[in-house]
N, C-alpha and C positions, 0 to 999 in steps of 0.2 A: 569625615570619619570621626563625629566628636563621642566618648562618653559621657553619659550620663548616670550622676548616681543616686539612687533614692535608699536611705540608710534611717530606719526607724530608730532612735535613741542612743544615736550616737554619733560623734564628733564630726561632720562630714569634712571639715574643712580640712584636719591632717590628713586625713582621705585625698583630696581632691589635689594635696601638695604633692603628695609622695607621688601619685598617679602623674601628675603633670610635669615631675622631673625624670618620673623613665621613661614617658611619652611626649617629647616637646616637640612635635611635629604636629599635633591636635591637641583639640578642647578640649581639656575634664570639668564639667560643671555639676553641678544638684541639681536634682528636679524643682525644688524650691514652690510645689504645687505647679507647677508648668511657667514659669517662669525661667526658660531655654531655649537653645536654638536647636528645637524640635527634628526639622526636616534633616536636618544633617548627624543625626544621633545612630549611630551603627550596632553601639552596643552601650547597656546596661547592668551597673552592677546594683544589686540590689538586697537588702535584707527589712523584709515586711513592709515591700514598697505601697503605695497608694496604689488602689489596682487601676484609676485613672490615667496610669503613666502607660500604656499598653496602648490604649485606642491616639492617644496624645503624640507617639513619637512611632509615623509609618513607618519606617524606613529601618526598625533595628533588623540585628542580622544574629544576634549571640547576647545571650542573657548570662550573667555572673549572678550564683549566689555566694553570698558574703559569709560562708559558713558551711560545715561539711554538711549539713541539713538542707533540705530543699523541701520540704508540708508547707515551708510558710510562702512557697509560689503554689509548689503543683497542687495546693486545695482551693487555688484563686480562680473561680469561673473564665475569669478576664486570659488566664495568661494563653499567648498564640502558643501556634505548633510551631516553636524556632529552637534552634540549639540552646539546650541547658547544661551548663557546667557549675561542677560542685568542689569547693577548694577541698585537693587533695596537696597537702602540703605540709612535707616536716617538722615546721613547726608547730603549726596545729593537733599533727599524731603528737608529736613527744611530751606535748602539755595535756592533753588529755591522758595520755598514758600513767604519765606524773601524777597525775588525779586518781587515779584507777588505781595503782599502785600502795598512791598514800593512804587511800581508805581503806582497803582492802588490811593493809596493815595495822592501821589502828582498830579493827574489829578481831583482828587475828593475836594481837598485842595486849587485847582488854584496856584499852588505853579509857574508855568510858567508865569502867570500873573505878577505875584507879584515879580518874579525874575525881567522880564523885566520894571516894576516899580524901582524899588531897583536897578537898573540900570542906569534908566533916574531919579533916585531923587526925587518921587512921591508917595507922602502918600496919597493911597485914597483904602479904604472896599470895599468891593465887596459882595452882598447877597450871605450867605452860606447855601447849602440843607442840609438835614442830609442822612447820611447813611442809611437809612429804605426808605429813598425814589428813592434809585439809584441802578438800574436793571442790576445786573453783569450777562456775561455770558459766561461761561467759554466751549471752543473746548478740547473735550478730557478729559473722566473723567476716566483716570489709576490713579497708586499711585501718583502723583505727581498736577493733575488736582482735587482728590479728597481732600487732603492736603491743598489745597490753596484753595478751597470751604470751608472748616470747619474755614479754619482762617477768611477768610472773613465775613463769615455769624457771627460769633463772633461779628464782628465788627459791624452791625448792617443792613450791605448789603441784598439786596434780590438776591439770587444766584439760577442761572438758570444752566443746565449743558446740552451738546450735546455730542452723538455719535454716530459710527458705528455702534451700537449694543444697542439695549434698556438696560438699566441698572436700578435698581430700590433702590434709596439709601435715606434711611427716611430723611426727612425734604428740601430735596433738590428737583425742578422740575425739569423731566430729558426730553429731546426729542433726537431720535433717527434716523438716515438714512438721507437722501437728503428728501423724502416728510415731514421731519417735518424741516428741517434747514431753510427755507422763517419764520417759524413760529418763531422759536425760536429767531433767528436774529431778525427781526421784534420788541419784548419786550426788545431788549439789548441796553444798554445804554454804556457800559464798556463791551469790548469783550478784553476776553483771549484766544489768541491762545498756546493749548500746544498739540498740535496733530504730533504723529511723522509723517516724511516721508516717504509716501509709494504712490503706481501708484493712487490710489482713492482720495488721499487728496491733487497732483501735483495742486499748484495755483488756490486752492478751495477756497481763501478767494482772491478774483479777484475784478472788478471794480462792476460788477452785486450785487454783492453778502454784500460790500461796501455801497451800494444803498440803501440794507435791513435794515439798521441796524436804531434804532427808532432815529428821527429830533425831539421826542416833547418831550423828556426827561426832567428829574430834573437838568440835566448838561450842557441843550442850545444845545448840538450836540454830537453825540457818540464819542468814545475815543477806541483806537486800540493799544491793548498790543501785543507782540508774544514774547515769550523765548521757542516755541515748535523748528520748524523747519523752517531755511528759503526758502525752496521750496516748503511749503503752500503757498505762499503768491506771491502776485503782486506786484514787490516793484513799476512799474512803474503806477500802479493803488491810489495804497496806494500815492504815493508823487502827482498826482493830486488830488486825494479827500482833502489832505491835505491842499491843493493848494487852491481851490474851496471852501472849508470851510464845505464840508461833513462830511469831520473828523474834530474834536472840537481838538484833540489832538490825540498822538502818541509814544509809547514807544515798542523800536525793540530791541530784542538783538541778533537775530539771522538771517542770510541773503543767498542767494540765493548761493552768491560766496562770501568768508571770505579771507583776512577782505574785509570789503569794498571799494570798490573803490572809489578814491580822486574825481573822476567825478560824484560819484551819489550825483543828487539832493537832497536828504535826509539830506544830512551832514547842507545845508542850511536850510531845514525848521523851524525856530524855533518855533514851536510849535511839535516837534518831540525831544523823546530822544533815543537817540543811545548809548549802551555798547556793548561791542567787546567779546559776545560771554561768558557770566561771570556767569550771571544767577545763576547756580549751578556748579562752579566749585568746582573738581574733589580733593577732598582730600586724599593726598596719602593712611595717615595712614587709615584711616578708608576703605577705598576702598580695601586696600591691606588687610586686615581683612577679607573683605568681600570676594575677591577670594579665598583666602586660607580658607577660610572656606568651602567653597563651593566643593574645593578639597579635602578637608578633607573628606566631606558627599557625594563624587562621589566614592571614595576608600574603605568608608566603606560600600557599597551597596544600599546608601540612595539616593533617587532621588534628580537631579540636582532642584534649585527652580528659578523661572522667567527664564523657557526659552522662546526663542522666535520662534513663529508658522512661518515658512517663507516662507508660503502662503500668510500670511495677511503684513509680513513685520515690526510684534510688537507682 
């Protein structure tokens, strides 16, 4: 019953510590290019594994991804029909949330402004709105989409939510499907994107759609968050709007091809902020908890929890 783990660009070995002191009863090894003991591998955890590790190791039973994201298996021709599970885990929400939050407020705060002030030596106020007058709207209401609506509306924001699927969650307006996304966009002042990657959401948030988003806000012009996925998004849409002054602002941390490349436009907008993919990074210990727990409740007969339907891709 050994784990195996395949972890693209990252430290596998605290990985494989932490793992192997809440499971000292079995293996935790690397795939290491198949350099493992195969047959006896039950489960995998994995983030942007070798898709050779699939035909390589018969015997798994349950796939970990290393991330609340799951495009970088279910686009893998390779991966079998076995249980997929997607870390839903507190730590994960409330760092990501953190994220969501901070940006939100430094576009809400002018803190761009005021940087490139504090730059050229210039002390001059700028009319501030308050939060009860600025129309957040947040793509994607899972654990992590609805997390970051609860902090916010705290904060005094009026929070809108969109999805695939009607969802009905008190105090929150919720719209649902493509005929209500013109509407919803439309009253958004501050868009978050956290919608994962899947075939329905490929470059759903494109120049059209950019277009929607409300010009008579409390904030002079909309403002475009994304820490979901970057192949929602148009980055070549997004850096003209920004260009043009459709978007007032911009804060990305997640991109079509990672890292970014030295050549995208993006890097110069200054009225865009750019982190490399950080949002909610992946805390060993608590993650590693979170697997082994999960194996623990597959052993003793209990149902796996947050698997992913890979129909829908989430």
């Amino acid at each position: 019953m050994n784990l195996v783990l395949s972890i693209k660009n990252v430290n596998e070995t605290e990985w494989i510590d932490r793992l192997q002191a809440l499971l000292p009863d079995r293996k935790v090894e690397g795939w290491n290019g198949g350099d493992c003991e195969a047959q006896s591998a039950e489960y995998l955890l994995a983030w942007k594994p070798d898709p050779a590790i699939f035909a390589a190791l018969p015997n798994l039973k349950v796939i970990f991804s290393l991330g609340a994201g799951v495009d970088h298996l279910t686009s893998l021709p390779e991966l079998p029909q076995l249980p997929l599970v997607r870390i839903v885990d507190p730590d994960l929400t409330s760092r990501m949330t953190e994220w969501v939050v901070f940006q939100t407020l430094l576009h809400h705060r002018q803190h761009l402004t005021y940087a490139a002030q504090q730059e050229a030596g210039v002390w001059n106020s700028h009319k501030q709105c308050a939060a009860k007058d600025v129309r957040v709207g947040i793509l994607g209401l899972g654990e992590l989409g609805l997390d970051s609506a609860k902090a916010l509306k705290l904060l005094g924001f009026q929070i809108a939510g969109w999805s695939r699927r009607p969802k009905l969650v008190e105090g929150l307006e919720s719209f649902a499907g493509n005929d209500q996304l013109e509407s919803f966009l439309n009253q958004t002042d501050i868009l978050i994107n956290l919608l994962p990657a899947t075939p329905s959401t490929h470059k759903l948030i494109d120049a059209k759609r950019l277009a929607m988003l409300s010009q008579t806000g409390a904030l002079g012009g909309p403002v475009y968050i994304n820490a979901g996925r970057g192949a929602t998004q148009d980055e070549e849409a997004i850096d003209a709007a920004l260009t043009s002054g459709l978007l007032k602002g911009a804060s990305i941390d997640v991109f079509a091809v990672e890292p970014l490349s030295h050549s995208s436009p993006l890097w110069k907008q200054r009225n865009c902020i750019i982190t490399p993919h950080v949002a909610a990074d992946s805390n060993a210990q608590a993650l590693s908890e979170y697997v082994a727990g999960q194996i623990k409740r597959f052993e003793q007969g209990e149902a796996l929890q947050n698997l992913v339907d890979l129909e829908t891709g989430y």
